[in-house]
C-alpha positions, 0 to 999 in steps of 0.5 A: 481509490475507486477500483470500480468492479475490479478487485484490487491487486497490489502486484499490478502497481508499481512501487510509487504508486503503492506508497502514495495509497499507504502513504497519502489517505486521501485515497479511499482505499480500505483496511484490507488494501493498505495491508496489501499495498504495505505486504507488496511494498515489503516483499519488494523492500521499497520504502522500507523505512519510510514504512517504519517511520509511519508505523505500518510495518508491524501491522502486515 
């Protein structure tokens, strides 16, 4: 995902859309964007077990 100048903010996006960036790679997302995408999504309790069944619930 190119954010261009603007810092990523993983509040600003809606629950869909974080999954499809911890979810799909093909976003070119980095390491400290997944852990945010992954805390919001976990905060918000969506996609809670698709979250543990990948394995990124323990690395938040």
């Amino acid at each position: 995902m190119n954010t261009g100048n603007r810092s990523f903010d993983a509040t600003e996006l809606c629950s869909r859309k974080l999954w499809q960036l911890v979810n799909n790679r093909e976003h070119a997302i980095g390491e400290r964007e997944l852990r945010q995408a992954v805390h919001e999504l976990t905060e918000r309790r969506h996609y809670l077990q698709e979250l543990q069944q990948i394995g990124k619930l323990g690395q938040h």
